[in-house]
C-alpha positions as CSV (number, residue, x, y, z in Angstrom):
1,X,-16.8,50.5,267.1
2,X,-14.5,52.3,269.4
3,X,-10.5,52.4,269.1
4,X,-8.5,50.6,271.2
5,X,-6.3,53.6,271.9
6,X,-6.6,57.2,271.0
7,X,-3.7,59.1,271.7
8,X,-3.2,61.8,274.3
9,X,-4.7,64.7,272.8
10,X,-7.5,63.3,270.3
11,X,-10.7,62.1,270.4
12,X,-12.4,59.1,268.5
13,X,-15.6,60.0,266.3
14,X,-17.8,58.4,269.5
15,X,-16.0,60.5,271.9
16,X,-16.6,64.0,269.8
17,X,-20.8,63.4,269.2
18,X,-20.8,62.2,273.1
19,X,-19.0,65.5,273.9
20,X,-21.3,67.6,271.3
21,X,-24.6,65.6,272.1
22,X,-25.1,65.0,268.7
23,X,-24.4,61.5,266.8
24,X,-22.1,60.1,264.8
25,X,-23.3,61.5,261.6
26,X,-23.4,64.9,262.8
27,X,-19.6,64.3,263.4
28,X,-19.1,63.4,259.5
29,X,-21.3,66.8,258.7
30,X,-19.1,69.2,260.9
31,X,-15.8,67.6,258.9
32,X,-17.9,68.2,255.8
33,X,-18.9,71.6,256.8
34,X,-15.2,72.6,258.0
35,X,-16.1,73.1,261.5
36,X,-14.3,70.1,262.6
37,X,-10.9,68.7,261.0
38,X,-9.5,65.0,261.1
39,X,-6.0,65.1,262.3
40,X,-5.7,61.3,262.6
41,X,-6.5,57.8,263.1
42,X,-7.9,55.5,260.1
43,X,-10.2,56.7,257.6
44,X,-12.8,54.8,259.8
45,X,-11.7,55.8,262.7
46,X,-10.3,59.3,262.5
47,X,-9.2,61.4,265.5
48,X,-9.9,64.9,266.2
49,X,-8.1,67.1,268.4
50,X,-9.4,67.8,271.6
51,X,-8.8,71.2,272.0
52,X,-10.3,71.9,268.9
53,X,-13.8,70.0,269.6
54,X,-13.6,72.2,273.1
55,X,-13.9,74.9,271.1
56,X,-16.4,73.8,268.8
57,X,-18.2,72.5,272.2
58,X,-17.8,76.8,273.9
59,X,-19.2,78.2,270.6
60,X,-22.3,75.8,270.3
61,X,-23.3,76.6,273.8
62,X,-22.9,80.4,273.5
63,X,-25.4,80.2,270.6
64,X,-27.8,78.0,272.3
């Protein structure tokens, strides 16, 4: 279940594994790892910040 509205400048949980390609429990394993920090939302819907899931995003493709 999506958010109605996520502000300018964060993404919803859905938004980050469609961005990643990976699902949502690979979203909940990056926070766990520390690769990925909530900075928002609900604790069932948590926001990220978009810049930082960009980033996340450039340094998984320069590995691949």
């Amino acid at each position: 279940m999506e958010p109605l509205h996520v502000p300018p400048g964060r993404m919803s949980a859905h938004q980050v594994a469609q961005q990643l390609g990976i699902t949502l429990d690979g979203v909940r394993q990056l926070v766990r790892r520390g690769h990925l920090h909530r900075v928002g939302g609900t604790p069932r819907q948590p926001w990220y910040d978009t810049e930082e899931v960009i980033a996340l995003h450039q340094t998984r493709q320069r590995r691949a």
